[in-house]
N, C-alpha and C positions, 0 to 999 in steps of 0.2 A: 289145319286151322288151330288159332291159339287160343286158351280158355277165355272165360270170357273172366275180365279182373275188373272191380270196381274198387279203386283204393280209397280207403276210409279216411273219412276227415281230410282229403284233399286240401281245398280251398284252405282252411283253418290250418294245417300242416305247412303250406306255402307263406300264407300271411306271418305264422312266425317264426319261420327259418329268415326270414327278411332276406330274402337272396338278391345277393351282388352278381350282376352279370360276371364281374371275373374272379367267383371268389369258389374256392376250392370247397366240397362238402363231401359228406359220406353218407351212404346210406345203410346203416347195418343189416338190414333184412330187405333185399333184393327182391325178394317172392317172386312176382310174374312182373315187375319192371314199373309196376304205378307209379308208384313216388318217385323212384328214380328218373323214369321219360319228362315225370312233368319238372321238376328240378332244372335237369339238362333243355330243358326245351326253355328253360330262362339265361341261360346262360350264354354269353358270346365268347370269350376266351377265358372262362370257368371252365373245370371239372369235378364230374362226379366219380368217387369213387364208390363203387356197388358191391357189397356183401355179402354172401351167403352161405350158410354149411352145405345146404343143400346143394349139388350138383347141378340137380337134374332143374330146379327152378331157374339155376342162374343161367343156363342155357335160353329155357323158355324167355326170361327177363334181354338175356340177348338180341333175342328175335323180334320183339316186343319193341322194344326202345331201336329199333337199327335207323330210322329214320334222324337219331339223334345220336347215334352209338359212336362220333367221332370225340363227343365230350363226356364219355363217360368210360372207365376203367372196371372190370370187373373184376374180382379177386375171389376166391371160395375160403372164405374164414370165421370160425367161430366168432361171438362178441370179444371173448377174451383173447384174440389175437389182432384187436385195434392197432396196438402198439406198434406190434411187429412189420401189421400191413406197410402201417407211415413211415414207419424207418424203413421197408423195402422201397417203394416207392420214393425216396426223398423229398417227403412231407414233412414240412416241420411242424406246422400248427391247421386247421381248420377253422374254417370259416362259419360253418355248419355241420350236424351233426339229427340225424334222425332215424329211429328205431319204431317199427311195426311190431309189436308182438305177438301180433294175429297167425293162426294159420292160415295160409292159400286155398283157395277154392280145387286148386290144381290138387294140394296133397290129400284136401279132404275127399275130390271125386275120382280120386285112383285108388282099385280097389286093394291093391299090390303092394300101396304102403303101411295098411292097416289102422289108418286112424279113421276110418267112418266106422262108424255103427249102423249104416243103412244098409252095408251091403257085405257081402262072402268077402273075407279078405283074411291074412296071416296077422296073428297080434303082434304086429313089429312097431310100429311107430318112431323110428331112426329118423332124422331129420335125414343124415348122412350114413347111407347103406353102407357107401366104402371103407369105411375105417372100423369097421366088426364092431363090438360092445353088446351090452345087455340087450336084449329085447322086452317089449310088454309083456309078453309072452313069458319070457324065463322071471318075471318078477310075479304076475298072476299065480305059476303054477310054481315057482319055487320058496316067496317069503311064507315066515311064518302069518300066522290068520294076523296076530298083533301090529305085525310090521306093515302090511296091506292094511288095514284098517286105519292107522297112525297116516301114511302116506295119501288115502283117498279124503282123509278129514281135512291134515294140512295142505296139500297141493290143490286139491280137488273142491274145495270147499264143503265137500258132500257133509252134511249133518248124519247123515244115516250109514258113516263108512263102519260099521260094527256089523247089520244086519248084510250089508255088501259082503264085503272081507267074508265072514262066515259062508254065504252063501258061494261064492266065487271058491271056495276052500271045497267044499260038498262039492261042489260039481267036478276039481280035475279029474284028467286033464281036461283045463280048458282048449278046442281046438281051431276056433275061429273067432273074429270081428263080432259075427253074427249068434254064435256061441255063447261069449259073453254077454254083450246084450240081452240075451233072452232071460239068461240066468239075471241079470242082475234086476231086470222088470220083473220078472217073479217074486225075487225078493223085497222090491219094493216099485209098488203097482204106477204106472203113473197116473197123478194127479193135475196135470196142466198142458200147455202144450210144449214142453221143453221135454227129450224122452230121458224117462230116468238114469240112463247109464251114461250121458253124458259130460256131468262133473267126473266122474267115475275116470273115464276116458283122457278128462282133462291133464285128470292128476297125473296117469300113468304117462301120458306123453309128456307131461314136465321131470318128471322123473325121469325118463329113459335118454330124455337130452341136455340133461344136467340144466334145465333153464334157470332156475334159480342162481344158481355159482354163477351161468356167466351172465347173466343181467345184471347183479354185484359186481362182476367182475367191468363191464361197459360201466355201471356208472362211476366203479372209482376212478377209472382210465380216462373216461371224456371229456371230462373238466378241466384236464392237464392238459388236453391233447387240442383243446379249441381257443380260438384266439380271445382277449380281452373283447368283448364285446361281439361275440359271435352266439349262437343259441344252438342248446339242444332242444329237441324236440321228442317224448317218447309217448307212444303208443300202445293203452293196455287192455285187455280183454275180460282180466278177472280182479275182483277184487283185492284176490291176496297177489295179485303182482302190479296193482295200482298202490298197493300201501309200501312197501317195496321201494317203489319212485318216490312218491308222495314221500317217506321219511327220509331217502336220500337228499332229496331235492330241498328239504327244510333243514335239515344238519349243512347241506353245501352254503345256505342262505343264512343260519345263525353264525355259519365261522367269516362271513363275508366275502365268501369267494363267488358268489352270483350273488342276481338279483332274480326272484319269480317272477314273470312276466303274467300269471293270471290268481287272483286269489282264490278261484275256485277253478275246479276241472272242467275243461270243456267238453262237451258231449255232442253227437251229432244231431242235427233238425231234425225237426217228424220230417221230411221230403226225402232225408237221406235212409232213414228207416225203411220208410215205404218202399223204395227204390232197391237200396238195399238191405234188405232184415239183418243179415248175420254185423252188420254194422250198430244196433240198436245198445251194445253193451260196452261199446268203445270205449276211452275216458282221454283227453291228450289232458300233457303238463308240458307246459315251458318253461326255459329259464334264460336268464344272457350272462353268459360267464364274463366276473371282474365288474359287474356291476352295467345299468342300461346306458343305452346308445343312445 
């Protein structure tokens, strides 16, 4: 049985990708196949091409989408290896272009990967296990307190990454998910229903997967890579990786190489909240490269 995936901003996702039944798209984050089924399930002699670092999701996103999986190509690649993908494939240009920044339900509820904070798990946080690198882990219990504090303010949004950091310092080693977490409520109590260590968390899984670099890196590439009159679509979760877009997408609009397709962010409906909660903090932008259709 495959998780259970509700992809956010669907409807609103679909409306501005403006999909051509034969028109070629990508999806940068594959996750468990959402955006991508419903894409392909528009498409007659279109293709999607489906992204992901992660292995193990683009598997699951295989299985997911197979009812549609003749129009769709899966590939396992970072953002910053758009390029590469199209010129492997022999792709010259897209037709569309859309990026989820969310994590999957599947990595948050395994406890193996280390990104929940609900439950006993290794502080690893890799998108991609296979290809070795830092862990959350070796960045908790090895930066200096200054470096961890700098990182959970900037990535993390956290206002309180000084009483963090310090606290997270006093306790190495840190040795689990749950570990941290507890440390970091102690240090600072919660106050609402969002549990404290989870900016905290945030940060450290944008750091461990370099997300920053390559979300910079997709949006310098996408705009080259998509045809006059095609659209990106990008999908954010927190605010310091909505401003990110948000000033790319106005630097791409003031040199005239797009046009923004909304003046403000679109957000999801109270029904889609209700439905699904971890979708309440979503934000889409659009744009139509080379000006609108």
């Amino acid at each position: 049985m495959q998780p259970t995936h509700y992809p956010v901003l669907l409807a609103e996702t679909l409306e501005h990708l403006a999909i051509r039944p034969d028109g070629i798209y990508y999806d940068a984050t594959a996750g468990l196949g959402g955006h991508t089924g419903a894409i392909a399930a528009r498409l007659t002699t279109g293709k999607v091409i489906s992204a992901d670092r992660d292995s193990e999701s683009l598997e699951l996103a295989r299985a997911n989408t197979r009812e549609v999986g003749d129009r769709i190509e899966f590939v396992h690649s970072r953002f910053s290896g758009l390029q590469d993908v199209l010129k492997r494939l022999n792709v010259t240009a897209l037709d569309g272009l859309v990026a989820d920044l969310g994590i999957s339900r599947y990595q948050l509820t395994s406890p193996e990967r280390g990104f929940s904070l609900m439950s006993e798990g290794p502080v690893d946080m890799r998108m991609n296990r296979t290809d070795g690198g830092q862990t959350a882990g070796d960045i908790v219990n090895y930066a200096s307190e200054r470096e961890l504090a700098d990182l959970i303010f900037q990535l993390g949004d956290e206002r309180r990454s000084r009483r963090i950091a310090r606290a997270l310092v006093r306790a190495r080693p840190i040795r689990s998910t749950l570990h941290m977490a507890e440390v970091i409520e102690r240090a600072v109590p919660r106050t609402g229903a969002l549990h404290p260590a989870t900016q905290t968390f945030m940060g450290l899984r944008i750091a461990v997967n370099e997300e920053r670099e390559e979300l910079e890196a997709l949006l310098l590439q996408a705009p080259n890579l998509v045809k006059p009159g095609g659209r990106i679509v990008i999908l954010t979760f927190m605010s310091s990786e909505d401003r990110v877009v948000k000033q790319a997408f106005q630097g791409l609009a003031r040199e005239k190489k797009v046009t923004l397709i909304n003046k403000h962010v679109i957000t999801p409906s109270d029904d889609e909240v209700r439905n699904n909660p971890p979708s309440r903090s979503a934000k889409l932008r659009a744009l139509v490269v080379g000006g609108s259709n």
